[in-house]
C-alpha positions as CSV (number, residue, x, y, z in Angstrom):
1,X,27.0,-30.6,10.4
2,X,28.7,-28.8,7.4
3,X,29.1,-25.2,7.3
4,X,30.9,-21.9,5.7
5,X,33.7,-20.7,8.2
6,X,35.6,-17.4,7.6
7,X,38.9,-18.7,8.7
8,X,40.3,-15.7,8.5
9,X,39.5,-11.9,7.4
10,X,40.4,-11.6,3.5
11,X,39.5,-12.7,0.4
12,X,37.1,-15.1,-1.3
13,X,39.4,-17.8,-0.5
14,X,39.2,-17.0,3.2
15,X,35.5,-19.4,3.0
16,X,36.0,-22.7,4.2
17,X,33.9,-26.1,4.6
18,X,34.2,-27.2,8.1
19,X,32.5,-29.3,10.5
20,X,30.8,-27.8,13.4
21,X,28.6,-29.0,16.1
22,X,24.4,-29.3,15.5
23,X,23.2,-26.1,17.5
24,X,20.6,-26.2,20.0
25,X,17.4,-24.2,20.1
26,X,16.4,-22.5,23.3
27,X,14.0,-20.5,24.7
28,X,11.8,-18.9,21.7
29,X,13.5,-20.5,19.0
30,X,13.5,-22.9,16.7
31,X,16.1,-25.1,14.9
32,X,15.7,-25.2,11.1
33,X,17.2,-27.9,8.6
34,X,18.6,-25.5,5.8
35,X,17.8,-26.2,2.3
36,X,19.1,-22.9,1.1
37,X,21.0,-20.0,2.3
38,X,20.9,-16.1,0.8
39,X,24.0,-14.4,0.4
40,X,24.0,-10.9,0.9
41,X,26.7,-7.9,0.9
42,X,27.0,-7.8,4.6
43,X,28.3,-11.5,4.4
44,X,31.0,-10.1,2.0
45,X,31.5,-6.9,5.1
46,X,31.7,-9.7,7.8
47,X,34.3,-11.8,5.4
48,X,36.5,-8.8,5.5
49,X,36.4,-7.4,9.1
50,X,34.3,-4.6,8.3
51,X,31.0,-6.1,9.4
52,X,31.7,-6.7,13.2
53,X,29.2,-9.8,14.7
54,X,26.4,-8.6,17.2
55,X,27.0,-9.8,20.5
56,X,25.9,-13.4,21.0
57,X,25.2,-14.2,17.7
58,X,27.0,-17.2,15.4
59,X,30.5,-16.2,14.1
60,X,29.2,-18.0,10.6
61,X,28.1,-16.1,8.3
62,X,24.6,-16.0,6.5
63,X,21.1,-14.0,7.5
64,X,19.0,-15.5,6.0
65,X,18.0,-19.3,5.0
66,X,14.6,-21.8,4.2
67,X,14.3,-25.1,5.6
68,X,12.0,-27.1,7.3
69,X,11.6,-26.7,11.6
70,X,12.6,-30.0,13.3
71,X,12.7,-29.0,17.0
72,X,12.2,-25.9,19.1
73,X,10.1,-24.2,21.9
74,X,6.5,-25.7,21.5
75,X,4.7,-22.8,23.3
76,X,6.5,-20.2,20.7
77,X,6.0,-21.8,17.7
78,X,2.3,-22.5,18.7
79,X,1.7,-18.5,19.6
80,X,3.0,-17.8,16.2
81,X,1.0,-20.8,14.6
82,X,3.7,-23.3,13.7
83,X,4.9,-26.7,14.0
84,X,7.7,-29.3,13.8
85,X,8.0,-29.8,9.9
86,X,6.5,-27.0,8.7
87,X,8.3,-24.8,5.9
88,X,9.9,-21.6,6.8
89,X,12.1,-19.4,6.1
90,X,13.8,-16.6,8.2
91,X,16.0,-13.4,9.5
92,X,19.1,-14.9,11.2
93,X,21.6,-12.6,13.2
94,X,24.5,-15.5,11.7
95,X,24.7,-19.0,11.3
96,X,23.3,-19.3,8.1
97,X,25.9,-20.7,5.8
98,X,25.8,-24.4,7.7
99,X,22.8,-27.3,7.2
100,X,21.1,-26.3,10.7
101,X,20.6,-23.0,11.7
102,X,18.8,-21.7,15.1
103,X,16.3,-18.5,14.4
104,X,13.9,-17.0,16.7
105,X,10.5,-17.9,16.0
106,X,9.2,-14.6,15.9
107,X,12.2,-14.2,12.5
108,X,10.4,-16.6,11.0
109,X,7.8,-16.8,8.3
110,X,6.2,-19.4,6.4
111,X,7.6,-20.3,2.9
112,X,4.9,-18.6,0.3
113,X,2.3,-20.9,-1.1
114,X,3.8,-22.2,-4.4
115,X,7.5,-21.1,-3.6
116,X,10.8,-23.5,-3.8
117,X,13.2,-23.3,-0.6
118,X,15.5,-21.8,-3.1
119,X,12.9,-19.0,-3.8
120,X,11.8,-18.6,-0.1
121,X,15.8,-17.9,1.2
122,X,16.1,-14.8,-0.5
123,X,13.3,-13.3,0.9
124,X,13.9,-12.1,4.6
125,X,17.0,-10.4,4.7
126,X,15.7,-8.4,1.7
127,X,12.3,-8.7,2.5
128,X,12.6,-7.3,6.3
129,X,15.4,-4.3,5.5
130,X,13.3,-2.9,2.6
131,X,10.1,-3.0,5.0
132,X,11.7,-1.4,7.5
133,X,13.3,1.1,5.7
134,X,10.5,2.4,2.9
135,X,7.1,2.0,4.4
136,X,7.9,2.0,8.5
137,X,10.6,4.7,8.7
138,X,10.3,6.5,4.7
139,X,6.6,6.8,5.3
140,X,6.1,6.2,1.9
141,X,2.4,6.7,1.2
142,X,0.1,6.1,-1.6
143,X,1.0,7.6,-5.3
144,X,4.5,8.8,-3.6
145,X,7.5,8.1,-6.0
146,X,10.3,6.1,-4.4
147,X,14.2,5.9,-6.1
148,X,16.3,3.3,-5.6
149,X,19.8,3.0,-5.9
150,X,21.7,-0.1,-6.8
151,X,18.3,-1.2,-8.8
152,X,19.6,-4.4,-10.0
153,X,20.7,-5.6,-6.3
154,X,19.1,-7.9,-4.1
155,X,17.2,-5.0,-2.2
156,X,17.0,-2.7,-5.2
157,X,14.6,-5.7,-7.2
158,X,12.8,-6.6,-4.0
159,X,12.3,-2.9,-3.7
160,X,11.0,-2.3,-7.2
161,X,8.4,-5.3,-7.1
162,X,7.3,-4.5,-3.8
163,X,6.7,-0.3,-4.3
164,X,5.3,-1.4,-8.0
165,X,3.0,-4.1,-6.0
166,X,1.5,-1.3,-3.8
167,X,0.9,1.3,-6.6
168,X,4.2,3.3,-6.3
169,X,6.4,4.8,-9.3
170,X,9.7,3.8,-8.7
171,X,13.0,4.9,-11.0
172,X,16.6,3.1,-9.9
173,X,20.0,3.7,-10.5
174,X,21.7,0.9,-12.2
175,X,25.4,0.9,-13.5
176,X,24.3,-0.4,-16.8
177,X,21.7,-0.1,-20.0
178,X,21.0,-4.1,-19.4
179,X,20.5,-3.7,-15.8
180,X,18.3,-0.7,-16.1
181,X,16.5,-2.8,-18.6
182,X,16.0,-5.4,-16.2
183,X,14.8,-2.9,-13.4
184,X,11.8,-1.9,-16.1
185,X,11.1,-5.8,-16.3
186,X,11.0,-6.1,-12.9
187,X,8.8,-2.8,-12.6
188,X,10.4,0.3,-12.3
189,X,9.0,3.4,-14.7
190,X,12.9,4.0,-15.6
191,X,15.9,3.3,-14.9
192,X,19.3,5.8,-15.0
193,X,22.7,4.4,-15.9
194,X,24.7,6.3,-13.4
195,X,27.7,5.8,-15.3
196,X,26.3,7.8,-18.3
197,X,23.9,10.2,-16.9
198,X,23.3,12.3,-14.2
199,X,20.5,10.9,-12.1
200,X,19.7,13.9,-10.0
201,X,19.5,16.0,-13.6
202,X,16.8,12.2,-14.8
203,X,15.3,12.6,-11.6
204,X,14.1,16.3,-12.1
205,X,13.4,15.4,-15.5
206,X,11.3,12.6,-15.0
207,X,9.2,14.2,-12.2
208,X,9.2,17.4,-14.2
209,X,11.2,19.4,-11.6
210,X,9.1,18.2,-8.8
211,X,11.6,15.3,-7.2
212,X,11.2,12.1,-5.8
213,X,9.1,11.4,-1.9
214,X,11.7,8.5,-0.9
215,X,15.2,8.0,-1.8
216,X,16.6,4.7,-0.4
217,X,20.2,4.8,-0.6
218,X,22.5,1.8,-0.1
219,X,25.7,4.7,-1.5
220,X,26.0,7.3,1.1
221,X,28.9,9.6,0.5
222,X,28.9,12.2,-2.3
223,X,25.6,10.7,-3.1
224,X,23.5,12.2,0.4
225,X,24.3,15.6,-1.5
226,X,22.8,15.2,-4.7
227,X,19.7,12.7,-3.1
228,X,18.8,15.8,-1.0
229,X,18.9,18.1,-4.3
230,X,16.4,14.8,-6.2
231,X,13.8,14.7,-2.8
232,X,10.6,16.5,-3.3
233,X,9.7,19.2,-0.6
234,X,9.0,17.3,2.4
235,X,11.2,14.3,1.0
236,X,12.7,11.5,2.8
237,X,16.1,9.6,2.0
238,X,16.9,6.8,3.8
239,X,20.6,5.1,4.5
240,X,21.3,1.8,4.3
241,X,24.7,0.9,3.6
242,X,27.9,3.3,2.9
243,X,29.4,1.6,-0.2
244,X,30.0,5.2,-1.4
245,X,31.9,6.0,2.0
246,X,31.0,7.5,5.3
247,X,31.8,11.0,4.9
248,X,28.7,13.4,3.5
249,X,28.7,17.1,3.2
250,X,25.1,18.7,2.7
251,X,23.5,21.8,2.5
252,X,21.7,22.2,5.8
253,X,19.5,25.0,4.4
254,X,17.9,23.1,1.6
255,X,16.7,20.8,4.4
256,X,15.4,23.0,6.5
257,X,14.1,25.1,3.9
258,X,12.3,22.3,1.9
259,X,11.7,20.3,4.8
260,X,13.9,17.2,4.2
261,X,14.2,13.9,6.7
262,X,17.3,12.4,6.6
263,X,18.0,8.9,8.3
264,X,19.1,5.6,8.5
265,X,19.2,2.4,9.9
266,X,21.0,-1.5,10.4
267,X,18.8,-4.3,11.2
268,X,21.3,-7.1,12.5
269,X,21.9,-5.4,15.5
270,X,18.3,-4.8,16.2
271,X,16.8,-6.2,18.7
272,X,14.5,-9.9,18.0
273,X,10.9,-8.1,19.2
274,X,11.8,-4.9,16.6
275,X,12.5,-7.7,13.5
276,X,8.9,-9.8,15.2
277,X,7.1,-6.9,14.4
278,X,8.3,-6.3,11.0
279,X,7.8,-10.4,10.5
280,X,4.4,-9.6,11.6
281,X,3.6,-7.1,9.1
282,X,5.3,-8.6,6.2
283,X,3.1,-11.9,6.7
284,X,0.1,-9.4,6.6
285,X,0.6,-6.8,3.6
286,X,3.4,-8.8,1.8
287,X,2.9,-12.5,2.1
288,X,-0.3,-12.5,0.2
289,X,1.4,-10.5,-2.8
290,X,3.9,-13.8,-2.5
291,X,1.9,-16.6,-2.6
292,X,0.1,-14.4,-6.1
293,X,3.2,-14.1,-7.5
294,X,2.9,-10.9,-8.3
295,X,6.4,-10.3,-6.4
296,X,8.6,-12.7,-7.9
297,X,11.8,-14.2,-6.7
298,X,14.7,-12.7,-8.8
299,X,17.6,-15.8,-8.6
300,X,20.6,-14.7,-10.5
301,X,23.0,-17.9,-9.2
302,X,22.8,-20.9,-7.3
303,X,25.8,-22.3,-5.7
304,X,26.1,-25.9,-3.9
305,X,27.7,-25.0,-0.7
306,X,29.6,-28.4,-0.5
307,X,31.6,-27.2,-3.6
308,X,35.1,-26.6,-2.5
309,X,36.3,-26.3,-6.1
310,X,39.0,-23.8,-6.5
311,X,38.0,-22.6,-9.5
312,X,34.9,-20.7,-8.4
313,X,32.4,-22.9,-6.8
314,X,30.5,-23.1,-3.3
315,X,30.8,-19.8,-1.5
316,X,34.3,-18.9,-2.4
317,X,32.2,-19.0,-5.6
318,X,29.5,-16.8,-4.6
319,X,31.2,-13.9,-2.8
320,X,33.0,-13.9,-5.8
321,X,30.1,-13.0,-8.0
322,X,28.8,-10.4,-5.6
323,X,31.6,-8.3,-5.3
324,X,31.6,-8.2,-9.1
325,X,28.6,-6.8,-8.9
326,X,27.6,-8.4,-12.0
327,X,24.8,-10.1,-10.7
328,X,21.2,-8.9,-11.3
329,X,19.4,-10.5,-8.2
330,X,19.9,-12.8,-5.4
331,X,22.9,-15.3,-5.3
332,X,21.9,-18.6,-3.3
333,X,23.7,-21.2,-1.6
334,X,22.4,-24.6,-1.3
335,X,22.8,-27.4,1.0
């Protein structure tokens, strides 16, 4: 089969098209013939030696992809209700970026009712981190306010639809007035331009002093400081990626006064039965949102992952785009 190698630790350019055996499915999994592949920023971490590969998983990149099952363990896929041919997509620990990828069946879901391949891979990686992280570990109820930072990213729009979907205000940093624009499409109340305006100083403003009930943070850095001083008493901020850096200083009596839960989490490391679960309550609560399309697929760029051309196509094309950070949405790869 084709696949997306990282030949070495580097640039772009690194990405190459190689040929690699068909992989195998074993015990509880299934193999899946890829239509389309999501590319995500921890593909970009893994391309430069910063995102290590969990033990035991593929050294190809990719976590998430849509296809159609052609082989796997029978009894699994029957407990979980499906079947050779059926459409699915699903949470891969690597291997995505190639035609066939192995999942666990418990990783995947079915593709939506009325949803492309294309539209169905950028849904779990997404779809399962921003599960995880805002209703199972945030708490966040019913009427809370959630911010988001990095609106216009691939979790900051699946974010937004999904808090809007369930009732929630939801304001996002964005680093531009198009991008915030495009967060308010999407369904955010507002959207701050970081690079112009203080968003702890919009936050307070916008909530009338009181401050938001979830923060979930893909910065980290200087940033943990000034969520705690945007959380409402009894807040909760959530950490999901250090872009802003590793080291944060805080003021340890603000928490304790007001009550403040600080955490954070990765999923790829995660064990398969703690993504299963989420799988299991995303097909509940979030599938049927889906297949209304009242959460929408938000595709900024497509990218054939055969293209080899130099000047910017395949996925020398698409890590490209996403460490411009001029994307607003998800950046496919098709096969």
């Amino acid at each position: 089969m084709q696949a997306i190698e990282i030949t070495r630790f580097g640039a772009p350019e690194v990405l190459a098209l190689a040929e690699r055996p068909r992989p195998l499915a074993g015990a509880d999994e299934v193999l899946i013939r890829v239509a389309a592949s999501g590319v995500n920023r921890p593909d970009v971490l893994q391309r430069t030696g910063l995102y290590p590969v969990p033990p035991g998983a593929s050294d190809l990149p990719g976590l998430e992809v849509a296809g159609v099952i052609e082989s796997g363990d029978a009894s699994a896929m029957q407990l979980a209700g499906l079947a050779v041919g059926d459409r699915v997509c699903a949470l891969v620990a690597g291997g995505g970026y190639a035609q066939w990828c192995v999942a666990p069946v418990g990783q995947c879901l079915p593709v939506p009712q009325g949803w492309s391949d294309i539209e169905a891979a950028t849904l779990p990686e997404t779809f399962f981190t921003v599960w995880s992280n805002v209703y199972d570990r945030a708490r966040l109820q019913p009427g809370e306010t959630l911010l988001v930072h990095g609106g216009s990213s691939g979790i900051g729009v699946t974010a937004i639809q999904l808090a809007a979907a369930r009732g929630n205000p939801v304001i996002v940093t964005a680093g531009s007035d198009d991008k915030c624009a495009a967060c308010v499409k999407l369904g955010a109340q507002h959207g701050v331009n970081y690079r112009t305006h203080d968003f702890v100083a919009e936050v307070k403003r916008l909530t009338n002093g009181r401050g938001v009930d979830v923060i979930l943070d893909m910065v980290a850095g200087d940033y943990v400081a000034r969520d705690l001083e945007a959380l409402a008493d009894d807040g909760r901020l959530v950490i999901i990626a250090v872009q802003g850096g590793v080291d944060a200083r805080i003021n340890a009596g603000a928490v304790l006064r007001r009550r403040l839960t600080i955490s954070g989490s990765t999923l790829r490391p995660r064990p398969v039965a703690f993504k299963a679960a989420i799988a299991q309550s995303l097909r509940q609560h979030v599938w049927p949102l889906l297949a209304q399309r009242r959460v929408q697929p938000v595709i900024h760029s497509q990218f054939a992952a055969g293209d080899t051309n130099s000047d910017g196509g395949g996925a020398v094309g698409a890590h490209r785009l996403m460490e411009s950070n001029a994307h607003i949405g998800k950046i496919v790869l098709t096969w």
